[in-house]
N, C-alpha and C positions, 0 to 999 in steps of 0.2 A: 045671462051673458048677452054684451050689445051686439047687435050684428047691424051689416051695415050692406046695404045691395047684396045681389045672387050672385053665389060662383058661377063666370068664374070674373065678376067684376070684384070679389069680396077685397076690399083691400085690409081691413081687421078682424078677424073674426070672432076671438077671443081676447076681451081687454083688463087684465084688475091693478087697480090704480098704482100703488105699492111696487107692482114689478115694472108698470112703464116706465116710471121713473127712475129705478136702478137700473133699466135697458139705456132710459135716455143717457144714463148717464158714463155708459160702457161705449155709448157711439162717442157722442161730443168730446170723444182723447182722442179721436183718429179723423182729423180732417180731410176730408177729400182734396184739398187744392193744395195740401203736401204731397208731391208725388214722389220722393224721394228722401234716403235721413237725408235732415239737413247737412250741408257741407262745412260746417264748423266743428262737428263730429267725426269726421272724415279728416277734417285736417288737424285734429288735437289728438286723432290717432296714430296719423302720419308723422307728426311732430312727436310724439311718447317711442312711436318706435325708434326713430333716430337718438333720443333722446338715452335708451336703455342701452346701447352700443352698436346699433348699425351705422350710425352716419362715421363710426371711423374707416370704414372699408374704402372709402372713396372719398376725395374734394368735393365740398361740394352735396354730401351727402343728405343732410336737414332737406335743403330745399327739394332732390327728387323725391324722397319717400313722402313729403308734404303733395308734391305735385302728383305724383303718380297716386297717393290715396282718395284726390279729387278725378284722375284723370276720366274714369268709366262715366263721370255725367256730362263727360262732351257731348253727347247727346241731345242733350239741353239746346242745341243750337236746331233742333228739329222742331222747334216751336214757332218758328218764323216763318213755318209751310202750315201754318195752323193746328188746331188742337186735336182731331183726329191723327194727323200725319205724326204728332209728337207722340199720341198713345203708344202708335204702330214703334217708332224706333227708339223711345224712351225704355231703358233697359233691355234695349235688343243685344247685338252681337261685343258692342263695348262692354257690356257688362256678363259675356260667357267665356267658359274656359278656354276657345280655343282665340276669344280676343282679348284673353289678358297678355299674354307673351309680347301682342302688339301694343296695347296701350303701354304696357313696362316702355319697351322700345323706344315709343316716341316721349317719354317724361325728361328720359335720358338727354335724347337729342333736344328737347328744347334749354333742359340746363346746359346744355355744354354747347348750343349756339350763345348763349349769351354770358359764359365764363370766359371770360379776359384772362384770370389766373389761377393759377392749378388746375389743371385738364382735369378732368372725369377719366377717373378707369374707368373704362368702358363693362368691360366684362363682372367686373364685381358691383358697379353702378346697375349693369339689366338684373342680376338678381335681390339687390335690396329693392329696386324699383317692384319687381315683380311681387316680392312682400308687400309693397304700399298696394298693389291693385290688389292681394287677395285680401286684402284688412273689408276692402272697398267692399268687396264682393260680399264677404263672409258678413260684415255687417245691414249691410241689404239683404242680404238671405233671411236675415234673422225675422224682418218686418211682413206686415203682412202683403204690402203689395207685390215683394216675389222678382223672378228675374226667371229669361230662359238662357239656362245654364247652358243646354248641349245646341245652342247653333252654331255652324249653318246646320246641324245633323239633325233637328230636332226642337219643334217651336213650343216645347211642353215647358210650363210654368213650374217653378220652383219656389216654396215658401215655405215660410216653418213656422207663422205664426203666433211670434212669441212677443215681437215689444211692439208697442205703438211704433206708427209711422215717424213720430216726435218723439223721445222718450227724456222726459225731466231727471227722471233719476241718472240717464247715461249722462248727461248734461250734468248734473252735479258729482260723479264720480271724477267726469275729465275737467270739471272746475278745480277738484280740490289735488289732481295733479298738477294743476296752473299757480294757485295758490300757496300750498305747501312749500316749494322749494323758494317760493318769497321770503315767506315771514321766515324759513330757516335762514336766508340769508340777514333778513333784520335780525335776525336772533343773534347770529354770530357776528356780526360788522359793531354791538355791541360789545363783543366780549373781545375786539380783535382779530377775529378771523376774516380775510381777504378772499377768499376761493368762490370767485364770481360761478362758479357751479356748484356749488356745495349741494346735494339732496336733490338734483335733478335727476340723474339717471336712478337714484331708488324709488323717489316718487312716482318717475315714467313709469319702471317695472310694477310697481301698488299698484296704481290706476288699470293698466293691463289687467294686471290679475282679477281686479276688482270689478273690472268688465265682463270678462271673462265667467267669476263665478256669479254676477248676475243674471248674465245670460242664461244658465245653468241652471239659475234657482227659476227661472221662469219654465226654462224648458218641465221642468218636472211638475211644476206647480198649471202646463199647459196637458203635459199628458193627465191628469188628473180631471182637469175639466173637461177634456175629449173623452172620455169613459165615462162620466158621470153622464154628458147627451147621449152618448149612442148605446147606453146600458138600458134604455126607458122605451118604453113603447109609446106612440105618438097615434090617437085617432086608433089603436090596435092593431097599429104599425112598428115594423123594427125601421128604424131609418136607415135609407140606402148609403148614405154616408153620415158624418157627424162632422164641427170644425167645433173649435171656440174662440175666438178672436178679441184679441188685448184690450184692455185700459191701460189708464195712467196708473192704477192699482194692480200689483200683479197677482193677487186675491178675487177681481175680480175679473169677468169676463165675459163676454155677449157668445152665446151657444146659438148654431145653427144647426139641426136635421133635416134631411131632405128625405121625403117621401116621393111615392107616385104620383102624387095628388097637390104636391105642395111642400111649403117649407114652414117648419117650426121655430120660431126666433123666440131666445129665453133668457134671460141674465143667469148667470152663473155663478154665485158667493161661492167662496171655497169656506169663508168661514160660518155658514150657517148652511142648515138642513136644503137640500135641492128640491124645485116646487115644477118638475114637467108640466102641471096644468095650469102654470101661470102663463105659459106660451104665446105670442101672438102667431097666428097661422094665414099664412100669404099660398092662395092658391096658382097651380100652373093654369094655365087659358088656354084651349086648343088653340093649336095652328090653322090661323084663317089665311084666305088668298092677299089681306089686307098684311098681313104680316108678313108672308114671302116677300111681297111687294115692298114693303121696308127693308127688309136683308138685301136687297140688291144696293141698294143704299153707300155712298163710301162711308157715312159713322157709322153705322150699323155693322158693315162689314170689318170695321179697324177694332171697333167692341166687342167685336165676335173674340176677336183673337185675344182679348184680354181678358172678360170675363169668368171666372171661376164659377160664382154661385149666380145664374144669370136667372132672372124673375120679369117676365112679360107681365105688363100694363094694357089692354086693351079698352077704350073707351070709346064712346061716340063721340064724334067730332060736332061740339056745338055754338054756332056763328053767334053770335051776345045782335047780331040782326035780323039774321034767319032763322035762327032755333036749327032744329035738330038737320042738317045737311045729307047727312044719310054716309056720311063717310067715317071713317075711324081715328083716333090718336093712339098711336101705336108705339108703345116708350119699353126699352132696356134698360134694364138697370141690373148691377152687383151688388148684392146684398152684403158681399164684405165692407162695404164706404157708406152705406146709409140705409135706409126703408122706401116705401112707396111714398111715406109724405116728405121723403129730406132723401132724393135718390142719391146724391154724390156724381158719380162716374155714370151718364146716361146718355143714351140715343133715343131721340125724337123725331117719330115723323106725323106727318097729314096724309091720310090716304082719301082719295074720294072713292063716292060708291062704286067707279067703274074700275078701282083698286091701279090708280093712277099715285105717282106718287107728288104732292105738289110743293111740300117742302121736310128737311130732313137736318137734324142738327147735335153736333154734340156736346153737351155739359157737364163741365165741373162746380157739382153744386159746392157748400157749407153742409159739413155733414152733421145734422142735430136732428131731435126729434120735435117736433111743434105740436 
């Protein structure tokens, strides 16, 4: 086996060709610089709910549960305070239970500021609204980057780990509700049939459903893969926890265990035999005064609060004109978004020998493996 520097600099420990590549290719589904499902998902779900008979409750209907199924990523406007500041309130209180009642609220009032005719029930408009935000919710749930559900009560991460950040298959389930009620209407404006809806609200109610039991077929086919890591002993270790985290394949799946010592990163076939000693193993690095010194950091401290599976990098800090400085590079990283060669979601700092901090920074890599 290759090894590569001393723990706790090891950044590979154990490599065989075969599995990197089925790992590489468990990561490269899940990009880091998507931070969010995208909102064309969000709103073809908004649009199917209306579609299946909520938008008769209220004037005006389509477009709140359209709006209110995007409303929770107004957040998005926290990225203009930079890219740590967006960590911290991306998926903050817009997207928990006690602020969806407000997002519903304000979807409402922006339709009915700009409806000239037929007012909005108001009172039957906040509860379809409130539907479009829990679609919001419950679909971000689903993905692996998570929400905290119970603030202001509570800044604990919620995630369930089931589809990519992006997932192609939702995308082609809520295509072929978009499609369907097309070609049914080419079908019948053939035969004479006029009914500019024709096969829309059963197509909505399909595509739901069909959401619905994909989500389903992942969740079972994720607890599966979570049993299969955390059933194995690691180094003759039981791991202190286990994750397994999505591709574009819901077959396969990039497995993570966490030991005392470190973390066990595995791909995970459901349809062939499980191989624990294909592993690559990323060790933890004691806490140096070089790393205190980076936590004090604002990235460092905005990554704190998002990090799940967090993996220290420590390095000597080396000038390409002075050589070795005597200082440290002191990097965070999530091993849910990427590895130590392709971090994703990471804090960087420069520490010098008198554990000064001289610069400190946060990134959104491309999540692949090189």
């Amino acid at each position: 086996m290759p090894r590569f520097g001393k723990p706790p600099f090891d950044r590979l420990i154990c490599l065989r060709i075969p599995a990197a590549k089925l790992l590489s290719s468990a990561i490269r589904a899940t990009p880091a610089l998507l931070s969010h499902l995208d909102n064309l998902t969000h709103s073809l779900v908004g649009l199917f709910l209306a579609r299946s008979g909520l938008k008769r409750f209220t004037p005006h209907g389509t477009a709140i549960l359209v709006l209110a199924a995007n409303a929770p990523d107004a957040d998005v406007i926290s990225w203009l305070w930079g890219r740590p500041t967006w960590l911290h309130w991306h998926r903050n209180i817009t997207h928990s239970l006690a602020g969806a009642p407000v997002m519903a609220l304000l979807s409402v009032a922006a339709v009915a500021l700009f409806a000239r005719k037929d007012k909005v029930r108001w009172q039957a408009a906040f509860w379809i609204a409130l539907v479009g935000v829990a679609s919001h919710v419950l679909l971000d749930l689903t993905n692996v980057y998570g929400m905290r559900l119970l603030l202001p009560f509570s800044g604990h991460w919620s995630h369930l780990d089931l589809t990519p950040v992006v997932d192609l298959t939702i995308w082609g389930i809520l295509l072929l509700g978009v499609i369907a009620p097309w070609f049914s209407r080419l079908v019948g404006s053939e035969i004479g049939e006029k009914n500019p809806n024709r096969g829309k609200a059963g197509w909505a109610v399909a595509a739901l459903l069909l959401l619905t039991g994909y989500d389903y077929t992942r969740s079972v086919f994720h607890a599966r893969a979570v049993n299969m890591v955390g059933d194995r002993l690691y180094r003759k270790l039981a791991p202190r926890r286990a994750a397994a985290f999505p591709s574009a394949n819901p077959l396969v799946w990039r497995g993570i265990a966490e030991m005392s010592f470190g973390y066990a990163d595995m791909p995970v076939d459901l349809r062939t035999s499980f191989h624990p000693e294909d592993a690559v193993f990323y060790y933890k690095p004691p806490r140096t005064p070089a790393t205190y010194a980076a936590m004090q950091t604002y990235p460092f401290q905005m990554l704190l609060e998002f990090v799940q599976y967090p993996l220290w990098i420590i390095q000597p800090d080396i000038d390409p004109e002075k050589g070795n400085t005597g200082g440290s590079r002191i990097e965070l990283m999530d091993l849910r978004f990427g590895t130590p060669m392709a971090s994703g979601f990471s804090a960087t700092a420069l520490v010098d020998r008198n554990n000064q901090v001289h610069e400190s920074t946060f990134g959104l890599g491309q999540v692949k493996v090189r």
